[in-house]
N, C-alpha and C positions, 0 to 999 in steps of 0.2 A: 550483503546477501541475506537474504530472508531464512529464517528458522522455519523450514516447513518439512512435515514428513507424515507419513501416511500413519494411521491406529494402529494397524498392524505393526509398523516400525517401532513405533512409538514402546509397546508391549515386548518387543525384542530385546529392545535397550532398557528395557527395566525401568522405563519412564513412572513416575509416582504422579497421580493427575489429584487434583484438590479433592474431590470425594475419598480416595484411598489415604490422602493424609490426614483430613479429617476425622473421620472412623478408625482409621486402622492404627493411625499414629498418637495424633494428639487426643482424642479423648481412649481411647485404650493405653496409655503412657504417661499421661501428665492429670496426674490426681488436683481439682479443683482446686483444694485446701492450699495447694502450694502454688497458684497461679499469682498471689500477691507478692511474692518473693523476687519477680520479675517484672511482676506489672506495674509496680512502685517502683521507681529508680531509687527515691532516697533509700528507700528498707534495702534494694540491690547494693546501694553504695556501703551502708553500715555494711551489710553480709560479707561481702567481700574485704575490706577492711579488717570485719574481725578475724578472717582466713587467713589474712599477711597476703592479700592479692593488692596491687597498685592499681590505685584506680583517679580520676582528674580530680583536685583538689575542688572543693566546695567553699566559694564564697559567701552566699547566703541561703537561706532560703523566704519568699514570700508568699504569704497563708491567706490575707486579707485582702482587700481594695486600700482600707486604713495601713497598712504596711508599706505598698508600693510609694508611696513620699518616702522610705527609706532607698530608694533601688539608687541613687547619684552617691548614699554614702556606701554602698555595698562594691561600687564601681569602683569608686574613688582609686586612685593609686593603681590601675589596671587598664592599660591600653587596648586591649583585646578579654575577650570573654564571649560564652556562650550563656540566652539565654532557655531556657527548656520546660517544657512541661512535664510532672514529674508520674505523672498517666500517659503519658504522648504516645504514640504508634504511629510507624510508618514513617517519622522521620518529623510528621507535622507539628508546626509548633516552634522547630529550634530557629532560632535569629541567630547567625553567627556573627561577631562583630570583627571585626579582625585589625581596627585602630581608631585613631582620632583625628578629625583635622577643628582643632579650635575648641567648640562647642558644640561639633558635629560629631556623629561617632559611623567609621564606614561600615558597609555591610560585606559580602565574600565575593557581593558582584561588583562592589564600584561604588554602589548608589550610599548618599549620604541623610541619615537621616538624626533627627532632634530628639532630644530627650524627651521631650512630650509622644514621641512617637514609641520610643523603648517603653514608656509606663503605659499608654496603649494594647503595647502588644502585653503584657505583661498581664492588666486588667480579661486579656479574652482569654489568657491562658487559664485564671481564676476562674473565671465562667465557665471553663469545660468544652470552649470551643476545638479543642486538641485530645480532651481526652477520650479515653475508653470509655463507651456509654457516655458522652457528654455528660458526666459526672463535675461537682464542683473540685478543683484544679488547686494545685502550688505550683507558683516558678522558682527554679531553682536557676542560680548566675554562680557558671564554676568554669574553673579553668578551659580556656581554649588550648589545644593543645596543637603543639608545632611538629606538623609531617615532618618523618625521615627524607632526607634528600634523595632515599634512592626514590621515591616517586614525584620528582619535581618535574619532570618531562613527561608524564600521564595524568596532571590532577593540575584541575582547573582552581585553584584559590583555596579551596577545601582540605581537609584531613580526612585522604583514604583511610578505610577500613577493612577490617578483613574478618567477614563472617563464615564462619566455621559452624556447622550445622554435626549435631552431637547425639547419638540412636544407641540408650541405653550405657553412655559413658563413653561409646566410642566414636571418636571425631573419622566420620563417613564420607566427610564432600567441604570443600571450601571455596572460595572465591575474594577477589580484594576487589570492593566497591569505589572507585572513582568518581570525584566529582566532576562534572562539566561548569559549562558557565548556564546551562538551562535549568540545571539542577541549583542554581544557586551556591554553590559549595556545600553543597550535601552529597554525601554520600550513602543516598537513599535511589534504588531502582526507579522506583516509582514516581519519584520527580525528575528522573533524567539525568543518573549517575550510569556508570559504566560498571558494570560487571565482569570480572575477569577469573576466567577459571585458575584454580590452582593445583598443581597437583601433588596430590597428596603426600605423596610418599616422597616426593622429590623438596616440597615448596617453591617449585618453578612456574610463574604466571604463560599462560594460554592464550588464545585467542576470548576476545570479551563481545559480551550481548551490550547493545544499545536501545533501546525502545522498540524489542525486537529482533533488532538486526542482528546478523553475527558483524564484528567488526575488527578488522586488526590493529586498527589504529586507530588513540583519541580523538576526538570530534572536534575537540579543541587546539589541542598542541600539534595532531599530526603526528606525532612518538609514535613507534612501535609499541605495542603493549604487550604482547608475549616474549620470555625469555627471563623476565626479572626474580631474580632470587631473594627470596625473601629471608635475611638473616635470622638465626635463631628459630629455623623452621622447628625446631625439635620439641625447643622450649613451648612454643606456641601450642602446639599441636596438646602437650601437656596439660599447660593449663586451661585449655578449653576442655579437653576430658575433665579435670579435676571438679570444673561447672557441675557436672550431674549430682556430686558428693553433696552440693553446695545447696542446690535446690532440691532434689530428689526429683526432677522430669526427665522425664525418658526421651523426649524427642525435643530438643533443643537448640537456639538458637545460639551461638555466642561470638561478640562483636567486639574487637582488638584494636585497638589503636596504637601504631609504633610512633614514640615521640620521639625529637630528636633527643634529647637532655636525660627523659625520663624511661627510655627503655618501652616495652609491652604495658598497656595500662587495659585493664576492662573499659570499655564503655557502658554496654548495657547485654541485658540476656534476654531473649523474645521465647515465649513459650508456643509460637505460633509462628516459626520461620516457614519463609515463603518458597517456593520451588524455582524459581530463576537461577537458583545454584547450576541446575542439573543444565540448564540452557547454559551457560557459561562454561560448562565443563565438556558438554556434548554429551554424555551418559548420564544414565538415573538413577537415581538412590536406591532402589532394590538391588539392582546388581550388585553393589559395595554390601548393603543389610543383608542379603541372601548368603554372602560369602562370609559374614563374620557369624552370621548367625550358625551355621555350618559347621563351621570351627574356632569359635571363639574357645577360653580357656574355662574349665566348669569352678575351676575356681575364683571368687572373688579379684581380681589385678587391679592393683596400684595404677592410678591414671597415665604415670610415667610406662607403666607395661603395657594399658590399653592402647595407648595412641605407637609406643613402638611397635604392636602387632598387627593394627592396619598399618601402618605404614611398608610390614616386610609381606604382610596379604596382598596388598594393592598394588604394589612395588614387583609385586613377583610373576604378574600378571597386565603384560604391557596396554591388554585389548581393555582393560576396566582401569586405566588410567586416567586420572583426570586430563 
């Protein structure tokens, strides 16, 4: 089913269109000076870390072309790994590896490629073919982390994700990002991952957008995608508020990864999240911003009280549900 609806609609439902997140959110909310805090993954991973936030172990990092002759010993002993550019956006750039056959190492689709081909990608990531402003690049090879079994019947090869979109500390809107196989095992919209609403107050998955489309079922597997409970909705909710503390941006992105082993881990924070939430959820982000701005609390609340009070705001009000 196609996602169409008339201007008028659209403004009913508190729809937020790129001009008004532009202006209204991100450059009125997200002070320049602190755009490196997220636009760097490594500075992201230190930050976090030194918070006591769990985030995917870091194997190495590569700064040079001269460097990259180390990437077979940074591998070594490691059947799986991701590798990333550490400016990347949008998803571009990451090579997921997910084992080995031989001398080959596979990719999240199947295909198998050569160690000549990982220092390749490796070398363009240096170049800045990934980053922000095609800036000169690091790749960084850190842990691949192992999806919770609750999404093995909606997630094509990849590790869902669950981005939580964060307006002045309080987590307003989320969705869990599924990979397809077009997506390659990413869990990037943009490439052809699945979108799936969450709702908020509940942490119970919705119906999900596809390239577009509304969809109730993966592309891939055919599973139902609405219904799934996401464990520790509470915690989650949490530590995506506690992000604003962390950077000081006001309109936020923050992106979770549930491992099996390792529990909730950050993966990265976007200071420029995208609006496919609100498609995935069916409602707009002013309507949740309108309601906390209303009656949020005048004083200062602990992230733990932030995210419990949209959750009994949202929660108490069926028709602004995700």
């Amino acid at each position: 089913m196609k996602w169409f609806i008339t201007p008028r609609e659209l403004r009913r439902l508190g729809i937020v269109g790129m001009n008004q997140r532009n202006t209204g959110m991100i450059a009125r909310l997200n002070h320049r000076r602190n755009y490196p805090l997220v636009d760097d993954k490594l500075l992201t991973k230190k930050l976090a870390l030194d918070a006591g936030i769990a985030v995917p172990e870091l194997y190495g990092v590569i700064e040079t072309n001269h460097d990259a002759r180390h990437l077979p010993d940074l591998i070594a002993g490691h059947e799986d790994f991701v590798i990333k550019p550490a400016h990347g956006s949008g998803g571009n750039g990451i090579l997921v590896i997910t084992g080995r056959m031989g001398e080959r190492f596979r990719k999240a689709s199947g295909l198998l490629e050569e160690i000549d081909s990982l220092e390749h990608h490796v070398s363009n990531i240096l170049s800045g073919m990934y980053s922000l402003g095609g800036q000169p690049d690091k790749a960084m090879i850190e842990y691949r982390v192992k999806f919770d079994p609750l999404f093995a019947d909606v997630s094509f090869q990849g590790v869902p994700d669950i981005r939580t979109v964060v307006y002045r500390g309080y987590p307003v809107m989320a969705m869990v990002r599924l990979p397809t196989r077009g997506s390659d095992g990413k869990a990037n919209l943009h490439q052809g991952a699945v979108g799936a609403g969450i709702d908020i107050a509940t942490g119970v998955t919705g119906h999900g957008v596809w390239h577009n489309d509304i969809v109730e079922r993966h592309p891939d597997t055919g599973a139902g995608i609405a219904g799934i409970a996401i464990p520790g909705w509470d915690r989650l909710l949490e530590l995506a508020a506690g992000c604003y503390e962390l950077t000081e941006l006001g309109y936020l992105g923050v992106d979770v990864v549930l491992d099996r082993d390792l529990g909730p881990l950050i993966l990265e924070l976007n200071a420029r999240p995208g609006l496919a939430v609100q498609i995935a959820n069916g409602v707009g982000l002013s309507t949740s911003i309108d309601r906390i701005e209303a009656q949020k609390p005048k004083n200062p609340p602990s992230p733990a009280e932030r995210a419990a009070f949209v959750q009994a705001l949202i929660g108490a009000e069926p028709g602004v549900r995700s």
